[in-house]
Phi, psi and omega in degrees: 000177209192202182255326155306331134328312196284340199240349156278303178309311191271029031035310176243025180057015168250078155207136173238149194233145170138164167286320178294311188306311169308001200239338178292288168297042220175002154273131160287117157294107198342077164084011131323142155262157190295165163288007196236150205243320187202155201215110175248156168250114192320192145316297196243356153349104151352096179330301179331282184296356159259004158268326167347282169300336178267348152323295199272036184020053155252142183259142183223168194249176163254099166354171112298334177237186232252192150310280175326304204273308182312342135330294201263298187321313172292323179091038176270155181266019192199159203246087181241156198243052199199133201185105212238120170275141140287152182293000000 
């Protein structure tokens, strides 16, 4: 999976973006399964913010380009280093 993947789910509005929103989904309800299908990370990502996610056992992939170019690749106005495919 890739920023093309990531730019199809948003297409179909199942992406979220930010450390929080992800972390928000990605809590289980008593014997719920999370709502997140893959969880990527920018590049140039915050230590801070793969520890999070690995505190809250969510697993993630690592992105190949930065904050920045995934910004422009996606066609986004803001810059995030954290990007959740939804089920």
């Amino acid at each position: 999976m890739s920023v093309k993947d990531i730019k199809e789910a948003m297409g179909k509005e199942k992406v979220l973006f930010g450390i929080k929103e992800v972390l928000k989904a990605g809590k289980s309800k008593k014997g719920k399964s999370s709502k997140i299908k893959k969880v990527f990370l920018a590049s140039d990502a915050r230590e801070e913010t793969k520890k999070k996610l690995e505190g809250a056992k969510i697993e993630f992939e690592v992105l190949k380009t930065t904050k920045f170019n995934s910004e422009k690749e996606l066609g986004l106005n803001f810059e995030s280093e954290v990007f959740s495919i939804l089920k």
